[in-house]
N, C-alpha and C positions, 0 to 999 in steps of 0.2 A: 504494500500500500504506500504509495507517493503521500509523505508529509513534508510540508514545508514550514519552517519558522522563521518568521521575521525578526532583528531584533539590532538596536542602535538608537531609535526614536528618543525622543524626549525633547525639554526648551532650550531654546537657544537665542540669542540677541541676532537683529536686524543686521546683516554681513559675516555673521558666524558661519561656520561648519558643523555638520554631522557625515556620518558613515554607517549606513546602514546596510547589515548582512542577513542573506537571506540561505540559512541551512537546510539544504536536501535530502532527503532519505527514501530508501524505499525505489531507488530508480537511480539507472544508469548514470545520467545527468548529462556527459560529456559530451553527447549525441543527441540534445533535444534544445531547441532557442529558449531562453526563460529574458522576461522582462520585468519594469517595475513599471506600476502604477498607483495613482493617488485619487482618493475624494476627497472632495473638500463637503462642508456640513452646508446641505441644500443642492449640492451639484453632483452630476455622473461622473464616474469613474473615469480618469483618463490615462490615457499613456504619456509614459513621463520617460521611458525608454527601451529598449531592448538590443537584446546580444542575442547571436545564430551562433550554431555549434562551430561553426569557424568564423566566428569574434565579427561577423557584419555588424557594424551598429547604426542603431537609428536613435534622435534625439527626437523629442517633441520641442518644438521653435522655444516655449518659455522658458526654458532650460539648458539652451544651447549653450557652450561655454562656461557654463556656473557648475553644470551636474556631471558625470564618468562614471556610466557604467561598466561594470569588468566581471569577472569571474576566471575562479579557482576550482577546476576541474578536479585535481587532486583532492579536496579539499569536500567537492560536491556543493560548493558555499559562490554565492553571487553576493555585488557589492553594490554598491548605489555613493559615492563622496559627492558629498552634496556643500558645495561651496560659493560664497556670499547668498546667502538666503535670505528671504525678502517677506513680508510678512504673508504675502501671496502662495507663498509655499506650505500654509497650514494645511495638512491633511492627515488623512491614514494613508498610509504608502501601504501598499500590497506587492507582492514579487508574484509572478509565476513561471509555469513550465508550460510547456507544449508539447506534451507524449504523444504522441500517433496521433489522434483523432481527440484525445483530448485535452483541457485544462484544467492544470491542478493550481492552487491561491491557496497564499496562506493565511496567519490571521488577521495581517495586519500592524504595524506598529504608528502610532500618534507623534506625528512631528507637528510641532506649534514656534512657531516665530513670535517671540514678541517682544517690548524691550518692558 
């Protein structure tokens, strides 16, 4: 059974950093794309980024340049450095996987921006 745990969230001031890691279990990992994403409270889920099992990445535009996502195959663990954050950045970040046909999410971790 593919579980995935989020975990780094927490507050931080207006141009700080966080690094959020997302732990795989239960599945290959090194052979399947997993990405991150975030809601904010009142709004849908979005993509905030994502990595292919040979490191393509795609950024969503608000985040170009500020965010890096990466991953640690060894490791089965994805990362998310999240640098100068803005208070637009408050959400639950989610990570997931993309097994064959489907998507595994994890629980979630709460990043808040504020000063």
């Amino acid at each position: 059974q593919v579980q995935l745990v989020e975990s780094g969230g927490g507050l931080v001031q207006p141009g700080g950093s966080l690094r959020l890691s997302c732990a795989a279990s239960g599945t290959i990992f090194s052979i399947y794309p997993m990405g991150w994403y975030r809601q904010a409270p009142g709004k849908q889920r979005e993509l905030v980024a994502t990595i292919t099992a040979g490191y393509r990445i795609n950024y969503a535009d608000p985040v170009k340049g500020r965010f890096t996502i990466s991953r640690d195959n060894a490791k089965k663990t994805g990362y998310l450095q999240m640098n100068s954050l803005r208070a637009e950045d408050t959400a639950v970040y989610y990570c997931n996987l993309q097994q064959n046909n489907f998507v595994y999410w994890g629980q979630g971790t709460q990043v808040t921006v504020s000063s």
